[in-house]
C-alpha positions as CSV (number, residue, x, y, z in Angstrom):
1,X,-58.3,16.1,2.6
2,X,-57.6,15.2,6.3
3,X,-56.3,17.9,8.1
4,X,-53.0,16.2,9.3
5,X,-49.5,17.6,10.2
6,X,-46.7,15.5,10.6
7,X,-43.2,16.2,12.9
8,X,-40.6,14.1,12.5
9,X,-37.9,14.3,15.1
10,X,-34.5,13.1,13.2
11,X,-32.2,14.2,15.9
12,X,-32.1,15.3,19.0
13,X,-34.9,13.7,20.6
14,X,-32.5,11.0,22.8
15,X,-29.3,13.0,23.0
16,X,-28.1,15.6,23.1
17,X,-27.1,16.9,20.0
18,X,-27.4,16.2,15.9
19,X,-30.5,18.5,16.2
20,X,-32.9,18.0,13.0
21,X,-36.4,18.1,13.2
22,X,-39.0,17.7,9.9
23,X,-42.6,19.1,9.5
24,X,-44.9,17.4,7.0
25,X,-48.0,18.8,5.9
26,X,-49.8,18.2,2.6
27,X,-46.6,16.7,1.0
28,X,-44.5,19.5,2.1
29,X,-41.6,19.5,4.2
30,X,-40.1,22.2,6.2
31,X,-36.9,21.4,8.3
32,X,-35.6,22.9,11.6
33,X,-32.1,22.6,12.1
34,X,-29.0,20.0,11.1
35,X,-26.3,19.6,13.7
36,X,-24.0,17.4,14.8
37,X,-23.1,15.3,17.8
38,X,-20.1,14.7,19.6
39,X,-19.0,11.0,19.6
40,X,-19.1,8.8,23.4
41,X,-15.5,7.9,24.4
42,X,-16.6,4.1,23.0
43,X,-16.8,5.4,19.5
44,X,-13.3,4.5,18.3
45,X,-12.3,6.8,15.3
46,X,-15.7,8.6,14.9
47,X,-15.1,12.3,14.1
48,X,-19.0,13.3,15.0
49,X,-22.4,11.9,14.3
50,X,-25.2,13.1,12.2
51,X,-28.9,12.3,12.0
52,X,-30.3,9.9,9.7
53,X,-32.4,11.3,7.3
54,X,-32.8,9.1,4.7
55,X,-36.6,9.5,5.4
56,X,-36.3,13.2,3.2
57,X,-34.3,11.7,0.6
58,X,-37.1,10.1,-1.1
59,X,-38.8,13.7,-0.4
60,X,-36.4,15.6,-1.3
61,X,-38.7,17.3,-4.3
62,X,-41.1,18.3,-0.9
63,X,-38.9,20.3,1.1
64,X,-39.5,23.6,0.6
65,X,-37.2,25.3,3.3
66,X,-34.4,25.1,5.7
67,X,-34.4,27.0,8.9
68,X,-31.0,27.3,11.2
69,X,-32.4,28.7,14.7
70,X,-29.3,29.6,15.7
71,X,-24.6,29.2,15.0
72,X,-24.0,25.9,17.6
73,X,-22.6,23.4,15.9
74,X,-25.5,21.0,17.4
75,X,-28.0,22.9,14.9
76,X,-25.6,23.5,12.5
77,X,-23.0,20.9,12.0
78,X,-24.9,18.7,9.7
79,X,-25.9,21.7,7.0
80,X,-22.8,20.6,4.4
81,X,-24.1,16.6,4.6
82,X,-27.7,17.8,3.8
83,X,-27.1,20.1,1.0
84,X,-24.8,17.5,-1.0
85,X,-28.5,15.7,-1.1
86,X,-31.3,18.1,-0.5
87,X,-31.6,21.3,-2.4
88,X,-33.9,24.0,0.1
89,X,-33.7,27.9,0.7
90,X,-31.7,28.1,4.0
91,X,-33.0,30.9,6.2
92,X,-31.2,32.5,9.3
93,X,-30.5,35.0,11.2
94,X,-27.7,37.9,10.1
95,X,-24.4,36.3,12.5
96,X,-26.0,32.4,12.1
97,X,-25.5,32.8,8.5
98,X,-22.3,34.3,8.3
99,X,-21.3,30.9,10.7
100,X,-23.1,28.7,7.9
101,X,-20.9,30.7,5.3
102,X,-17.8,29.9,6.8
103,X,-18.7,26.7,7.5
104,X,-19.9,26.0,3.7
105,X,-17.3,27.8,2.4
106,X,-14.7,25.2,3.5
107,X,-16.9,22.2,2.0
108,X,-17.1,24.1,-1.4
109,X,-20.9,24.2,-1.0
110,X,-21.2,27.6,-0.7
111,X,-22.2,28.8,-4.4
112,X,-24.7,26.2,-3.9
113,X,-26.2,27.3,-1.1
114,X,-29.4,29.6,-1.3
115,X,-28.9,31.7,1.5
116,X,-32.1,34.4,3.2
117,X,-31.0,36.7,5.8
118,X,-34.0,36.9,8.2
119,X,-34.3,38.7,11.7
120,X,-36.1,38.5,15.0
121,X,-39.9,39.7,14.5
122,X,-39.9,38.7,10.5
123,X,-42.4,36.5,9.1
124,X,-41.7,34.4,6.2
125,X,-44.1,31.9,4.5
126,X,-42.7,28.5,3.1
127,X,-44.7,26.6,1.7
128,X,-47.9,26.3,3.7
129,X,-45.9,27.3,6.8
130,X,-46.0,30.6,8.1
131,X,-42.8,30.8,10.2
132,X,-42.6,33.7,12.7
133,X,-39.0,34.8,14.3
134,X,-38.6,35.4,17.7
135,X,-35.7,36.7,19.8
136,X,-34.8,33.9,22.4
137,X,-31.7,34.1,24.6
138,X,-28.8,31.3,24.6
139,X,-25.1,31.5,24.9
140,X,-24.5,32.6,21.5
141,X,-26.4,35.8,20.0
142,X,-29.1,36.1,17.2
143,X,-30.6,33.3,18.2
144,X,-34.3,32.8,17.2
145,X,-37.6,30.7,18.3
146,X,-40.1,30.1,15.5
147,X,-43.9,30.1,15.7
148,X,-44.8,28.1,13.2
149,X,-48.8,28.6,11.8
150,X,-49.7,25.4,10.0
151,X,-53.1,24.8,8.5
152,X,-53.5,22.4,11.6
153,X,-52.1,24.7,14.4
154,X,-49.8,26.8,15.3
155,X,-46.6,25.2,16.9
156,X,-43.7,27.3,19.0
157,X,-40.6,25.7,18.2
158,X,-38.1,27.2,20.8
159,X,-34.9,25.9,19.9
160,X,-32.2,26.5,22.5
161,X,-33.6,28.9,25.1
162,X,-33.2,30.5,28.5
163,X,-34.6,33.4,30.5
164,X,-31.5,35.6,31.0
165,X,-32.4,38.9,32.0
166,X,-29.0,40.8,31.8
167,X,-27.8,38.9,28.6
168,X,-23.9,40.0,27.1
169,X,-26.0,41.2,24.1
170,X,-28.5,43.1,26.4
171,X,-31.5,41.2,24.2
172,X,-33.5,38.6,26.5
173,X,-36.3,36.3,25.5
174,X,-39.0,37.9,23.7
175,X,-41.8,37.6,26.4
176,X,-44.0,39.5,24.7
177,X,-44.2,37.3,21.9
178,X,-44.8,34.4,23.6
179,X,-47.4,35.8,25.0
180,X,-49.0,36.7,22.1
181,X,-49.0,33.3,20.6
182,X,-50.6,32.2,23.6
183,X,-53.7,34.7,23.3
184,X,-54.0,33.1,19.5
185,X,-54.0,29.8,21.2
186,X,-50.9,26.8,20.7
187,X,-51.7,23.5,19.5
188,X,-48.3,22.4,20.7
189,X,-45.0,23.3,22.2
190,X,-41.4,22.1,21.5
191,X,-39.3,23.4,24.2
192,X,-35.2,22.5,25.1
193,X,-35.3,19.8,27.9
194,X,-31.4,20.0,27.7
195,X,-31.5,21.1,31.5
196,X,-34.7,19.9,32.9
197,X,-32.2,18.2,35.6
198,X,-31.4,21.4,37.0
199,X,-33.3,23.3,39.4
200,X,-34.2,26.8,39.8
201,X,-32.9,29.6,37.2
202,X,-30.1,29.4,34.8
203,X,-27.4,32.2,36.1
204,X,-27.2,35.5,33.5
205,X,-24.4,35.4,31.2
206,X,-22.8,38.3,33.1
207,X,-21.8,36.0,36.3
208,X,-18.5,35.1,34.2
209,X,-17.4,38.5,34.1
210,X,-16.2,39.0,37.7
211,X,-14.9,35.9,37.0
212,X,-13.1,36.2,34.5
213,X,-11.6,39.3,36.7
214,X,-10.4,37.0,39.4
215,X,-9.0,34.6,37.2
216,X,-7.0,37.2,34.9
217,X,-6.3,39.5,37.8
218,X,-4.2,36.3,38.9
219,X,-3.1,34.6,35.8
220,X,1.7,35.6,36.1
221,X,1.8,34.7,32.4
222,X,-0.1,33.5,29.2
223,X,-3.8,32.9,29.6
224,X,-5.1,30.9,27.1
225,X,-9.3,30.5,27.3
226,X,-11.1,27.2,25.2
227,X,-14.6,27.9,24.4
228,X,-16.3,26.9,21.0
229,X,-15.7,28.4,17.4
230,X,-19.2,29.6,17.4
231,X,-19.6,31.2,20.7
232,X,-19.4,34.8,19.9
233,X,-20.5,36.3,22.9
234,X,-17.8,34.6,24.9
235,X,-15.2,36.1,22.6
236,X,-16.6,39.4,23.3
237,X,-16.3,39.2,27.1
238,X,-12.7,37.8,26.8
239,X,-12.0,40.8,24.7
240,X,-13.6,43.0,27.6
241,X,-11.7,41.3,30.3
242,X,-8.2,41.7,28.3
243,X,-8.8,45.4,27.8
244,X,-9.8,45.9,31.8
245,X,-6.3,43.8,32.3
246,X,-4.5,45.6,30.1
247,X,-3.5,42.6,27.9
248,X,-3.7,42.0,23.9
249,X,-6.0,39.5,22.6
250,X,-5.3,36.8,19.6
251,X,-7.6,34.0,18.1
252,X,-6.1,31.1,17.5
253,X,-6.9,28.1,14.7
254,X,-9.2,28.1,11.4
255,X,-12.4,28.5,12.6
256,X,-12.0,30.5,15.4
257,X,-10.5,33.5,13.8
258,X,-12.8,33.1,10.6
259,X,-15.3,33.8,13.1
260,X,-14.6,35.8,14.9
261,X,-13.2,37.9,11.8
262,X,-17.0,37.2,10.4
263,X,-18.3,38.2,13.6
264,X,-16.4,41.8,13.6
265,X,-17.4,42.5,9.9
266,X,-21.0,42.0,11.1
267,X,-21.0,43.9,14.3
268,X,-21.5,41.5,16.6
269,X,-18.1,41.6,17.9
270,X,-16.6,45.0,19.4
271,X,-13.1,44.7,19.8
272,X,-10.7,47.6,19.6
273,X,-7.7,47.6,17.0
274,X,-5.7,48.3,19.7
275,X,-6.4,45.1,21.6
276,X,-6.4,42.6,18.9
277,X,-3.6,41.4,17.4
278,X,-2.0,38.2,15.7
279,X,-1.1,34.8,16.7
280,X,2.4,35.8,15.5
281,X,2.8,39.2,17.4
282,X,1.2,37.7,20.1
283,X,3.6,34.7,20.8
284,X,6.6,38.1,20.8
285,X,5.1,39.9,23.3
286,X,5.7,39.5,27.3
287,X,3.8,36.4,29.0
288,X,1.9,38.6,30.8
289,X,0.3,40.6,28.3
290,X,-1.2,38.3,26.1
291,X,-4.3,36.2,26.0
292,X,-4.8,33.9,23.7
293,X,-8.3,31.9,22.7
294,X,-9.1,28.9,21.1
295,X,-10.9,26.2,20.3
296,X,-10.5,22.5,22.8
297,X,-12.7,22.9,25.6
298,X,-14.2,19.5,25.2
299,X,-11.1,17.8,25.0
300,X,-11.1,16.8,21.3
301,X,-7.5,15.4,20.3
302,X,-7.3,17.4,17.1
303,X,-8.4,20.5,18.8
304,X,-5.4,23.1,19.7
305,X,-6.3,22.5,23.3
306,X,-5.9,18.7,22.7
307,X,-2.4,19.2,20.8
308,X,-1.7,21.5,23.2
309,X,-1.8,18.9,26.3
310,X,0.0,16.1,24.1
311,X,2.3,18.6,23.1
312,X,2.1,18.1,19.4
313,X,0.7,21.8,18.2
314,X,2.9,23.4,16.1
315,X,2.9,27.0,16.4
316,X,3.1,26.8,20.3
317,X,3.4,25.0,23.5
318,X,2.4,24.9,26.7
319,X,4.8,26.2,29.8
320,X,5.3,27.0,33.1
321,X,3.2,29.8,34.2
322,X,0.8,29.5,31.6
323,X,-3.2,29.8,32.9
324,X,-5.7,28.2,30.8
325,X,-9.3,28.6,31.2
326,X,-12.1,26.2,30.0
327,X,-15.0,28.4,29.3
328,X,-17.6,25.5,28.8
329,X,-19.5,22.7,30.4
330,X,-18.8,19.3,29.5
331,X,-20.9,17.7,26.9
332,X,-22.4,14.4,28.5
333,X,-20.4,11.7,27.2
334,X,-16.8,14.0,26.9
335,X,-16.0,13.9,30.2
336,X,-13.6,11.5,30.7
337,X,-12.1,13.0,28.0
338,X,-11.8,16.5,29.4
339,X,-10.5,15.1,32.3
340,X,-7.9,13.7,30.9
341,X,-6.8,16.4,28.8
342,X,-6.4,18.8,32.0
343,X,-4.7,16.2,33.9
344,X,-2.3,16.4,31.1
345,X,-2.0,20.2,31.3
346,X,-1.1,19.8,34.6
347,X,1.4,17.7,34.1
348,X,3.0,20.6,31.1
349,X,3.4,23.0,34.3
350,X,-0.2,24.8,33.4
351,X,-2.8,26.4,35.9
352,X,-6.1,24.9,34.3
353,X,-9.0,26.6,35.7
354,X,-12.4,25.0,35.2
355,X,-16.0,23.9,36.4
356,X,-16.1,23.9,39.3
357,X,-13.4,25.6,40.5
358,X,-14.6,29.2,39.0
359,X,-17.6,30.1,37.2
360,X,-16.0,30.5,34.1
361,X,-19.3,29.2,32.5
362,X,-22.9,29.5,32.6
363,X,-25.0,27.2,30.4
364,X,-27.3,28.4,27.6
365,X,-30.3,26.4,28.4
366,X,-32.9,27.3,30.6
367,X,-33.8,25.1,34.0
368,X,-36.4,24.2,35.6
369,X,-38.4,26.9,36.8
370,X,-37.9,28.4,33.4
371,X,-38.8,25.7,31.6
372,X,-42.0,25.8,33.8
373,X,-42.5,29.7,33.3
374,X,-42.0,28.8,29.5
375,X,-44.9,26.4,29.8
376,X,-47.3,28.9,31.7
377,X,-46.4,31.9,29.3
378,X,-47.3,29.7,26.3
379,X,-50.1,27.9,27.8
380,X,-49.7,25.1,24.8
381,X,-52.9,22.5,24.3
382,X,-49.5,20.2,24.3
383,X,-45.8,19.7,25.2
384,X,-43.5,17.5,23.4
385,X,-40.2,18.1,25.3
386,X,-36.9,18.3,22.6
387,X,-33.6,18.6,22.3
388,X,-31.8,15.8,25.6
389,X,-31.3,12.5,26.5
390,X,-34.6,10.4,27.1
391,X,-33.5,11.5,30.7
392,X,-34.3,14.9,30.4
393,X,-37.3,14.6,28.2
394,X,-39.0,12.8,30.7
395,X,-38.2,15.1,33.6
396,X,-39.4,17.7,31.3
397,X,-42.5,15.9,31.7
398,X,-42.8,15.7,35.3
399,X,-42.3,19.4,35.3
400,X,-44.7,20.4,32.9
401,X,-47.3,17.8,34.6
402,X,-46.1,19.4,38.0
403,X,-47.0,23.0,36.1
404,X,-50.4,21.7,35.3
405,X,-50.3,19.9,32.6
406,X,-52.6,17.1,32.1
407,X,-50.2,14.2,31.9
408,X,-51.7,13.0,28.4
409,X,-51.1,16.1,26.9
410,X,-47.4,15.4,27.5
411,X,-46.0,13.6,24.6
412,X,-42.4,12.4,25.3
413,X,-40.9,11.2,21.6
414,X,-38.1,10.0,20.5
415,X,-35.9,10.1,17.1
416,X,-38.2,8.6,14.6
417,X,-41.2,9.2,16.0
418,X,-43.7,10.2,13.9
419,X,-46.2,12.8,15.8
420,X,-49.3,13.3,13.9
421,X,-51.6,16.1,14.7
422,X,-55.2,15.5,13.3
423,X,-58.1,18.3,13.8
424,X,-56.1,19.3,16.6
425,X,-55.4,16.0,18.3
426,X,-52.1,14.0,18.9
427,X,-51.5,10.7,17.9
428,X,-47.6,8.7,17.8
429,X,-48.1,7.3,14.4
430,X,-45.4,5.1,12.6
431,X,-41.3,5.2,13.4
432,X,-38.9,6.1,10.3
433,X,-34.6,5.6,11.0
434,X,-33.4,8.1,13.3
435,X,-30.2,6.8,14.3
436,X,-26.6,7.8,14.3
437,X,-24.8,8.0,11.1
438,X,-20.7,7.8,12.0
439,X,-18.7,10.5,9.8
440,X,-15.0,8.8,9.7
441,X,-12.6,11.0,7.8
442,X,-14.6,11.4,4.4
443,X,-16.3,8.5,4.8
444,X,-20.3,9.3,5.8
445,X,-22.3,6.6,7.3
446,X,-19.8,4.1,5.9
447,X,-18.8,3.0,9.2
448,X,-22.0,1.4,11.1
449,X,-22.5,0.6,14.7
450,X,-20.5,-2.8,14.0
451,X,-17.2,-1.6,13.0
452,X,-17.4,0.4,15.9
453,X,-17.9,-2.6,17.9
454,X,-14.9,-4.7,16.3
455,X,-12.9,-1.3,16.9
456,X,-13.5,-1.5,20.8
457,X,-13.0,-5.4,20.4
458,X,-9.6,-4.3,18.9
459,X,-8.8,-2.0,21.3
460,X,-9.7,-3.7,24.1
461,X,-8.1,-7.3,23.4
462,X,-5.9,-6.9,20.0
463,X,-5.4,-8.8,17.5
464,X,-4.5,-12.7,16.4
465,X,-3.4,-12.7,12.8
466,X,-2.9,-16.8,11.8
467,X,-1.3,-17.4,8.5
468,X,-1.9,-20.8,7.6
469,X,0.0,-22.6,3.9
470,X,-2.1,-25.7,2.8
471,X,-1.6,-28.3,-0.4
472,X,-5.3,-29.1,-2.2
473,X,-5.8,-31.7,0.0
474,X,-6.2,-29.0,2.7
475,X,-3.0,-30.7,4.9
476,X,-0.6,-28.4,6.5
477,X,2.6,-27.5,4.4
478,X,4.2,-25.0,7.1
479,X,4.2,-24.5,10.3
480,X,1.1,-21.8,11.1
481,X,2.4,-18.6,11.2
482,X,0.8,-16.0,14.3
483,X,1.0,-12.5,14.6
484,X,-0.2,-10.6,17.6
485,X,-1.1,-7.1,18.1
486,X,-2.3,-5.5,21.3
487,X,-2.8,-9.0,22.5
488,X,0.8,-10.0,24.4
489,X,3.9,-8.5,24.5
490,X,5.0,-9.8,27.8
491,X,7.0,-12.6,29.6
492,X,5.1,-15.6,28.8
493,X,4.4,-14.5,25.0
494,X,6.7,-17.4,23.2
495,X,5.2,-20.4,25.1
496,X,1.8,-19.1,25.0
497,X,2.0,-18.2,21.4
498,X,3.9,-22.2,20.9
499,X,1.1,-23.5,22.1
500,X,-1.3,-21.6,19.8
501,X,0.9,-23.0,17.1
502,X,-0.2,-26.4,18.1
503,X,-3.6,-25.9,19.0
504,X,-4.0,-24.5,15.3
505,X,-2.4,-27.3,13.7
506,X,-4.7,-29.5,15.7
507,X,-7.4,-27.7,14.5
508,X,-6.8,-28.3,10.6
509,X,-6.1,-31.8,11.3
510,X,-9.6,-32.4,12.6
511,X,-11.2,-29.6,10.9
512,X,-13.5,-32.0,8.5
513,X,-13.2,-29.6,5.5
514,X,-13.9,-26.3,7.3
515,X,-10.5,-25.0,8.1
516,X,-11.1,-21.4,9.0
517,X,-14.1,-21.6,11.2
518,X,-12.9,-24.5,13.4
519,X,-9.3,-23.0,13.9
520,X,-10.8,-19.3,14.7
521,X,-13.1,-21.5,17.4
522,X,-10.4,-23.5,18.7
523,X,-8.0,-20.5,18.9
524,X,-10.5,-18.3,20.6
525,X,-11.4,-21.1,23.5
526,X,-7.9,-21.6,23.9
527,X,-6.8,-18.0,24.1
528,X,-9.7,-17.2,26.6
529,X,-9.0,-20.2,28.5
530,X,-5.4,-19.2,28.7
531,X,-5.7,-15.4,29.1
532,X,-9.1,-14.3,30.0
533,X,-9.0,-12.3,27.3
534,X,-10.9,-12.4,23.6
535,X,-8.5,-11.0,21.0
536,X,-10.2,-10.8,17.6
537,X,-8.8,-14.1,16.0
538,X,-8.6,-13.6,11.9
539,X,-7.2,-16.5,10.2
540,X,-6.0,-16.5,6.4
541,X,-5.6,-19.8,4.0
542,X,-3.1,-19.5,1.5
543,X,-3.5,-22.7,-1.3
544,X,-0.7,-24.1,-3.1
């Protein structure tokens, strides 16, 4: 038998988010991670993205394990859509499982699921994969790295990473470790390229602290802090700044308090009773003593922070005097959308505070010279660069060739990419469907890359709707009925719209049998000529 593993990035590897990577050896599969991705601005109607992984389906029978390295929704997200069809052991860490309960819990799925608890410094075998835990910092705790030992080689997976050394949690990166798999020798690393654009260090968690003093040591009323659902230690040091101001804390929406309710029953919140309280007793008190967080920071419309700006949540508004605080960076692609939702809160009478106007952030990922000191720790035979845009993979690249790396032991990949390992060397071997797969509603991969395209056609243009009434012998019996939407409301509409009317009974006069195509041409030529503009042009025969 040829001693071959397989990895199969199926998301992640040219964004960033919808993290899911496979491992194939001898016809079994292990999978790291299912998350989501937020939708670009173009996506019209999209609620999020998933990977494709129709690859496993076939395979389904050869998976013999699921492993969540950490509670972010961009490893996460997906877990509901993959159980539905693949049925695997999940394993993760103590507070990342108690966010995959919550989250399965509202899909139903969570009877179904076959949940292990692991920690930091367990190993667990499944199926010829020996996977081996390791502590790694990020933004939100309990967050593991994985050596994996294959009968090939043994690969360090290091999911979402960076070298903080003064951590909320007070646990960094396990160094140690790291070095330890490099004394047994790495076939390959996977490392986070999320901020191989940055230079230098990521700053330590504890930067937002004093800022979070300024900010609340300022704030005359309500402050309100965004973050994500899932980012438990940012709860915690909003907690720890309310109780040094002297102000009551309340968590606001589904998933946020489920959360963070999860996240107290575990331990990995400390609030006091004292300083927590209700949405409802919160909204009673003064302006001044209350904070209140929730979820928005990215700008989604059905978020609280979105309803908030449009002023369409229900249990609350926005008002004068009110200081809200995004506690995140923009996800590449949402920023036009975040910009817009705090123009908006401006315009409601609220202070927004927000990157870059306080550090009210630091990212999770590590930078450059970490990414390099990852490299030289780990000393890897080679580096596949995961988890960003093809941007960032390939300055990943640059950096690990810049830390002295030859440059063809740098394998930049993207989703779909099969990399084979055999006896130790690395070959790009066929490409499987790694694309985006639109959720809509209920609807799961329903809606494909061309109904988004007819959705921005729509939205950009509008709509012609021509009704047309024809005898058998396919002449005209009324007058061509058109409809417009989002094409013309103003001055100018009647005449322009009369001489559609014409055009269109031109058209079926010299049509030659094929009415619909020649007046959706005609109509389109003239309407461009006209307008500039290309409104969809649908056209309906009616036969009498």
């Amino acid at each position: 038998m040829t001693n071959k593993l397989r990895i199969i990035p199926l998301g992640g590897l040219g964004e960033v988010g919808k993290n899911m990577m496979a491992y194939e050896y001898d016809d079994e599969i292990l999978i790291i991670d299912t998350g989501i991705m937020f939708p670009d601005n173009d996506m019209l109607g999209i609620d999020y993205i998933i990977p494709d992984f129709d690859y496993l389906l076939p395979n389904r029978d050869k998976v013999r394990g699921i492993v969540v390295t950490h509670g972010h929704e961009d490893h996460t997200g997906a877990i509901h859509h993959v159980l539905e069809k693949i049925n695997a052991p999940i394993y993760a860490t103590a507070l990342t499982r108690g966010l995959l309960e919550v989250k399965l819990s509202r899909g139903g799925l969570l009877g179904k699921a076959d949940l292990h608890t692991i920690q930091a410094g367990d190993s667990v075998d499944i199926g010829p994969f020996q996977v081996e835990f390791f502590h790694v910092c990020h933004s939100v705790p309990d967050a593991v790295g994985l050596g994996i030992t294959t009968p090939a080689g043994l690969v360090v997976h290091t999911a979402d990473y960076k070298f903080d050394p003064t951590p909320v949690d007070g646990w960094p990166t396990d160094f140690a470790k790291l070095a330890e798999f490099s004394s047994r020798g790495v076939m390959a690393l996977l490392a986070d390229s999320t901020n191989a654009d940055k230079p230098g260090w990521t700053p330590s968690e504890r930067m937002i602290d004093p800022a979070f003093d300024d900010v609340f040591g300022e704030a005359p009323g309500r402050i309100i802090v965004a973050s994500f659902a899932s980012l438990i230690s940012r709860m915690q040091q909003v907690a720890d700044a309310a109780e040094r101001h002297g102000r009551k804390l309340a968590f606001v929406g589904y998933s946020m308090t489920e959360n963070s309710k999860m996240a107290l029953k575990l331990g990995y919140l400390d609030i006091p009773d004292e300083t927590l309280v209700s949405l409802d007793q919160a909204l009673k008190m003064p302006d001044d003593e209350v904070i209140l967080m929730c979820t928005g920071s990215q700008g989604e419309p059905s978020s609280i922070m979105g309803r908030l700006s449009t002023g369409t949540n229900r249990r609350f508004s926005v008002k004068e005097g009110d200081t809200i605080v995004l506690s995140s960076h923009p996800i590449p692609g949402n920023e036009e959308g975040i910009y817009r939702t705090i123009n908006r809160l401006f315009r409601r009478g609220a202070n927004v505070i927000y990157e870059p106007l306080a550090s009210v952030h630091v990212s999770g990922h590590a930078s450059q010279d970490e990414m390099a000191l990852m490299i030289h720790l780990v000393k890897p035979e080679y580096l596949i660069p995961i988890h960003g845009e093809l941007r960032h993979l390939r300055q990943h690249a640059v950096i690990a060739q810049e830390a002295g790396m030859p440059e063809e032991k740098v394998k930049v990949a993207e989703n779909g990419q099969i990399i084979e390992f055999v006896d130790g060397e690395l070959t790009l071997g066929d490409r499987v469907p790694g694309g985006y797969i639109f959720v809509d509603g209920s609807r799961v991969g329903d809606v494909g890359p061309s109904v988004v395209r007819e959705r921005e056609a729509l939205a950009r243009d509008g709509v012609v709707l021509v009704s047309l009434v024809l005898d058998q012998g396919g002449r005209l019996i009324e007058t061509p009925e058109i409809i417009t939407r989002g094409f013309v409301y103003k001055h100018g509409a009647d005449e322009l719209l009369e001489a559609a009317t014409q055009r269109a009974v031109e058209a079926v006069e010299n049509s030659n049998g094929n009415i619909h195509d020649h007046v959706v041409q005609t109509l389109r030529s003239f309407l461009y000529n006209e307008t500039k503009s290309r409104p969809m042009v649908l056209v309906t025969l009616s036969w009498v």
